[in-house]
Each structure stands twice: as C-alpha cells, then as structure tokens.
C-alpha positions as CSV (number, residue, x, y, z in Angstrom):
1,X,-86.2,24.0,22.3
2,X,-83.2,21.8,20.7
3,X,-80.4,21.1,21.8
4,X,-76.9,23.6,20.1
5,X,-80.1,26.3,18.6
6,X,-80.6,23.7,15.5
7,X,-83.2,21.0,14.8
8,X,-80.5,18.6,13.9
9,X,-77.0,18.5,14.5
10,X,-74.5,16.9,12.0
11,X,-72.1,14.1,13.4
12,X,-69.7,14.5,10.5
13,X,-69.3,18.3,11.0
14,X,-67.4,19.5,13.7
15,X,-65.6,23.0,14.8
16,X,-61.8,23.2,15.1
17,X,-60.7,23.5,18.3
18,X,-59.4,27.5,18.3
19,X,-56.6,26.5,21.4
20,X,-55.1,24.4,18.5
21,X,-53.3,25.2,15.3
22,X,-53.9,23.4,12.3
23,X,-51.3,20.5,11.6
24,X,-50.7,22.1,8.3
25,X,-50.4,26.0,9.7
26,X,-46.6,27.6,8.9
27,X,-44.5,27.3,11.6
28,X,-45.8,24.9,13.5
29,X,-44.7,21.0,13.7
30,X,-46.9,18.3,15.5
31,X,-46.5,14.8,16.6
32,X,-50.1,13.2,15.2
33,X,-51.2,9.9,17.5
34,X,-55.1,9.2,16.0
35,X,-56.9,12.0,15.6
36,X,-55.5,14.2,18.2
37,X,-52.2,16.2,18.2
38,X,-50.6,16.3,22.1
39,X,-47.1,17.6,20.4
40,X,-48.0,20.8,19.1
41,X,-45.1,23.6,19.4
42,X,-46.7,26.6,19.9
43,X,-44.7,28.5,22.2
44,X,-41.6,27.7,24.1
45,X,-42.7,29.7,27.2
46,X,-46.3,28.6,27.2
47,X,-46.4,25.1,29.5
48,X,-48.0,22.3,27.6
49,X,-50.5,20.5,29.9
50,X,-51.8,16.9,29.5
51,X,-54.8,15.5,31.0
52,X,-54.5,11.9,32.5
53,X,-55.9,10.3,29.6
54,X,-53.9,12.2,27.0
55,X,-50.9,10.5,28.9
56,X,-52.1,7.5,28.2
57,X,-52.7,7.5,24.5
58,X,-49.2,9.3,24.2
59,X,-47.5,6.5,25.7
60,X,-50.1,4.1,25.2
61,X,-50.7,2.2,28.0
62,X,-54.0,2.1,29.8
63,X,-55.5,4.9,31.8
64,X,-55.5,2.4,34.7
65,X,-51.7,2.2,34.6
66,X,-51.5,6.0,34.4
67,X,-53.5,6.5,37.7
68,X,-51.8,3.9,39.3
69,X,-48.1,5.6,38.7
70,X,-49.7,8.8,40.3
71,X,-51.1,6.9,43.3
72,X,-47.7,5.1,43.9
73,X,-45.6,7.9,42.9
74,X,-43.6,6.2,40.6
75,X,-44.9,7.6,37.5
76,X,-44.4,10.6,35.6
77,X,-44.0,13.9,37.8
78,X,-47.6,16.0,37.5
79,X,-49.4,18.7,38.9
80,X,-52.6,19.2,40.6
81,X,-54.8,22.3,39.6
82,X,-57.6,22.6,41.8
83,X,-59.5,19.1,41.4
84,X,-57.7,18.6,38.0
85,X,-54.4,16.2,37.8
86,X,-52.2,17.7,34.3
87,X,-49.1,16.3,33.0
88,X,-46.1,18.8,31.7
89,X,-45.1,17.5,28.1
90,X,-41.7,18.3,28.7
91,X,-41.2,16.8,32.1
92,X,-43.3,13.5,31.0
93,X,-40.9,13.3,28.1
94,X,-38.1,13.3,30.2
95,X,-39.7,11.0,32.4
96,X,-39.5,8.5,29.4
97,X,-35.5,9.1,28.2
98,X,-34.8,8.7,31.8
99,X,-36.7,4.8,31.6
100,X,-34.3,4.0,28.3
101,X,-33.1,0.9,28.9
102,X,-30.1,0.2,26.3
C-alpha cells in the first residue's frame, strides 16, 4: 500500500487550501508575507486565529521571541484552546500600534 492512494506523489503539485480564498477571488484583499497569506478578510464577525509561528513570520522575529513574550506576559494578548496557544489578528495588530514609538 502507498502512501495518499498513488504510487508517486508530485512535490510541485499541491491542493489549495479550501479555508482560504484565492488572493485574486473578488472581494477579498490579503496581506501576502512568502507564500502564505495571514491577512485575509473574509468576514468581519468570523475571529481570525494565528498559530505561534504565524506570529512570528508576521512580525518576523523568531519563534523563540514569540514564546518567550507568552511565557513573560509581555507579548501580544492570546488565547489558549485546549493544548493549542492562537493569536487574534486584530488584537495582535493592536498590540503593535500600541509599541509605535514616534
């Protein structure tokens, strides 16, 4: 038996992910960083949550530094879901304006 029901699996050829629009779909507007979009408006009710390491590439600093705010509680206000630690985008963004310096 082999592994995802095929012989071979391509590297190049991937599925979209269906919780994400496409960066080009009408209506909605994304912030690109790499090759993953954390920004997407989708819908204003609908929490967006980032992971620990999504932080980190948003703000780009090291994970280490992330996990180190959390520990200390001086970083970003997040949430704990089960065993999970998530990030609201618009609380972490806040978080930042409220760091402006000048």
């Amino acid at each position: 038996m082999t592994r995802y029901g095929t012989k071979y699996r391509s590297r190049t050829a991937k599925a979209a992910d269906p919780r994400r629009p496409a960066p080009d779909a009408a209506g909605y507007g994304c912030l690109l960083l790499g090759a993953r979009s954390y920004l997407t408006v989708m819908d204003q009710t609908t929490p967006v949550l980032l992971t620990s390491r999504e932080v980190a590439d948003l703000l780009r600093v090291p994970l280490r530094t992330v996990e180190d705010w959390r520990v200390t509680r001086s970083g970003p206000p997040w949430l704990k879901l089960g065993r999970h630690v998530r990030y609201d985008r618009d609380e972490l963004l806040a978080w930042v304006k409220e760091r402006r310096h000048g």
